[in-house]
C-alpha positions, 0 to 999 in steps of 0.5 A: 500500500505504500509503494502506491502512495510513493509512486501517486507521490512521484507521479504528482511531483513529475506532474507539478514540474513540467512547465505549462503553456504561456496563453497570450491573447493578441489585440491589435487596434488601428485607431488611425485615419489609414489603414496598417500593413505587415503587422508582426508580433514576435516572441519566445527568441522569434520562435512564436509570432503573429503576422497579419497583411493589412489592418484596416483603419478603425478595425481591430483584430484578435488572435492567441498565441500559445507559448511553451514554457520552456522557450518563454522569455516574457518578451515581445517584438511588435511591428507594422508598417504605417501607408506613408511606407513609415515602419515602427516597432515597439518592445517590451515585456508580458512576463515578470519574475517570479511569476509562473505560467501565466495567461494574459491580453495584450492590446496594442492600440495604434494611434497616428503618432505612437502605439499604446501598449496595456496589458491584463492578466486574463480571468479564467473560469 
């Protein structure tokens, strides 16, 4: 009886240490007068992304990434190219330390001259 109490031991302790899934939900607001194009999100070292052809203006598209634990550095790339040909690229940061998976929205919110960055921690139910 206790050689099964050992193993159901092991098991939940093998169980506990494999890294989860990082879930980052991705959405990208053009509140701009001109539509977008080339949009990118890059992250995990380049090894997850997002790309889109064309966001047109006012529109807003929504997309989720998932990223493996393992390769998560936290870090994001994201860029576009503005209709003038003007290419801009922001970085920053989803992940703080200490933190363990975790499951989060990104909205970026492309303005005429900048593009807001927020960031929740997603409820899940």
């Amino acid at each position: 009886m206790k050689k099964i109490y050992l193993l159901l031991f092991i098991a939940g302790l093998f169980f506990a240490c494999v890294p989860e899934d990082h879930v980052l939900e991705i959405e990208i607001i053009n509140n701009t007068s001109q539509p977008v194009k080339d949009i990118k999100l890059l992250t995990a070292g380049d090894r997850v992304s997002f790309a889109a052809d064309v966001l047109p203006a006012g529109q807003d598209i929504a997309h989720t990434l998932q990223v493996k634990g393992n390769i998560a550095d936290g870090k994001y790339t994201f860029r576009f190219t503005r209709i003038n040909g003007e290419q801009e690229s922001v970085k920053g940061t989803y992940h703080e330390e200490g933190e363990g998976y975790l499951k989060k929205t990104l909205i970026f919110a492309i303005q005429e001259q900048a593009v807001n960055v927020d960031q929740t921690v997603l409820d899940i139910k």
